[in-house]
C-alpha positions as CSV (number, residue, x, y, z in Angstrom):
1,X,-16.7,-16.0,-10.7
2,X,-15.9,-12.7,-8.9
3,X,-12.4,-11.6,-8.2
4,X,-11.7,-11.3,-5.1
5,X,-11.7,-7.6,-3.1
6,X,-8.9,-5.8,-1.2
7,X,-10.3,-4.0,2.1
8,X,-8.9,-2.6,4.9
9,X,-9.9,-4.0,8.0
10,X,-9.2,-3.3,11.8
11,X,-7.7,-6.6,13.3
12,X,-8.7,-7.4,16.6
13,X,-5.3,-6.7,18.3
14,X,-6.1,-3.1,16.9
15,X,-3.8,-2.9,13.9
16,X,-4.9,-2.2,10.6
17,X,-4.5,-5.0,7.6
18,X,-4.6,-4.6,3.9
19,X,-5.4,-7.8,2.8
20,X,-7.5,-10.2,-0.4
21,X,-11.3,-10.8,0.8
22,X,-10.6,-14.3,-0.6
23,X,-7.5,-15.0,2.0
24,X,-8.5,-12.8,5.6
25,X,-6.2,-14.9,7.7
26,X,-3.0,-13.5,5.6
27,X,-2.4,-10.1,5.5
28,X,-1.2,-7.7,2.5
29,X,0.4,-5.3,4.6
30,X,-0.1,-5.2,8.6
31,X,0.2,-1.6,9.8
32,X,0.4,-0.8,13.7
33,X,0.0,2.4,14.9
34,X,1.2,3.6,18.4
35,X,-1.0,4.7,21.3
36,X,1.5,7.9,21.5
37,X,0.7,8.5,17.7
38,X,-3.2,7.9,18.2
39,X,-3.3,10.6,20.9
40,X,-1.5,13.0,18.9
41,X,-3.7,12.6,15.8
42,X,-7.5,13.7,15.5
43,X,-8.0,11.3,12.8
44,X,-9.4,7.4,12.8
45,X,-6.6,4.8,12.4
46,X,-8.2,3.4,9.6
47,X,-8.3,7.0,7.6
48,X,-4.6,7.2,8.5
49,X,-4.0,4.0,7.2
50,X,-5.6,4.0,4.4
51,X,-3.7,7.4,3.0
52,X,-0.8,5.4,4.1
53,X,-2.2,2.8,1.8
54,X,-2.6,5.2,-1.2
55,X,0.7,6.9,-1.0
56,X,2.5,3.6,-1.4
57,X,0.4,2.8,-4.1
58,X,1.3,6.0,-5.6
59,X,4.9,5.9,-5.0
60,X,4.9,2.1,-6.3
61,X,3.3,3.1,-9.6
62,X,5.7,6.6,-9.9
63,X,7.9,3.6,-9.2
64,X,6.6,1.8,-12.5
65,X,6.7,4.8,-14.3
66,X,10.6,5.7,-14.0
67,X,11.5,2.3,-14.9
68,X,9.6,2.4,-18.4
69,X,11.2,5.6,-18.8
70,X,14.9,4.3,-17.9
71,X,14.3,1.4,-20.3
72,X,12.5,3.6,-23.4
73,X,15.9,5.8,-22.5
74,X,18.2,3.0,-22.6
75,X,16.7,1.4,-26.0
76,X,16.5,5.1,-28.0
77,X,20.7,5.3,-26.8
78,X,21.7,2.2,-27.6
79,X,22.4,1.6,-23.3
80,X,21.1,-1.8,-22.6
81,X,22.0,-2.6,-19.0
């Protein structure tokens, strides 16, 4: 059994979805870009959403990171919150 993919599709309505191949009708994350922004950028929406995509990825995981830092922090001092 394959897992199931995460694409990034352009919705009819013309916003951009993140969502599970397995589950299209639900959405990850639903992103709507305005015609004002759209004329002012030369790039596709679904490039702009998709570095959207990848910098909350990025942030989520830097995220990750500080926490296992805080904690490795708080068990060498003896400062368990």
């Amino acid at each position: 059994m394959s897992e199931p993919r995460i694409e990034l599709v352009q919705l009819a309505n013309g916003d951009i979805a993140l969502r599970r191949s397995d589950n299209p009708d639900e959405p990850l994350v639903t992103i709507t870009i305005s015609d004002q922004v759209q004329d002012l950028l030369p790039m596709d929406k679904i490039d702009i959403a998709q570095s959207m995509v990848e910098a909350g990825i990025e942030r989520y995981r830097d995220i990750q990171l500080e926490r296992v830092e805080q904690q490795e922090i708080a068990v060498a001092t003896g400062m368990l919150h």
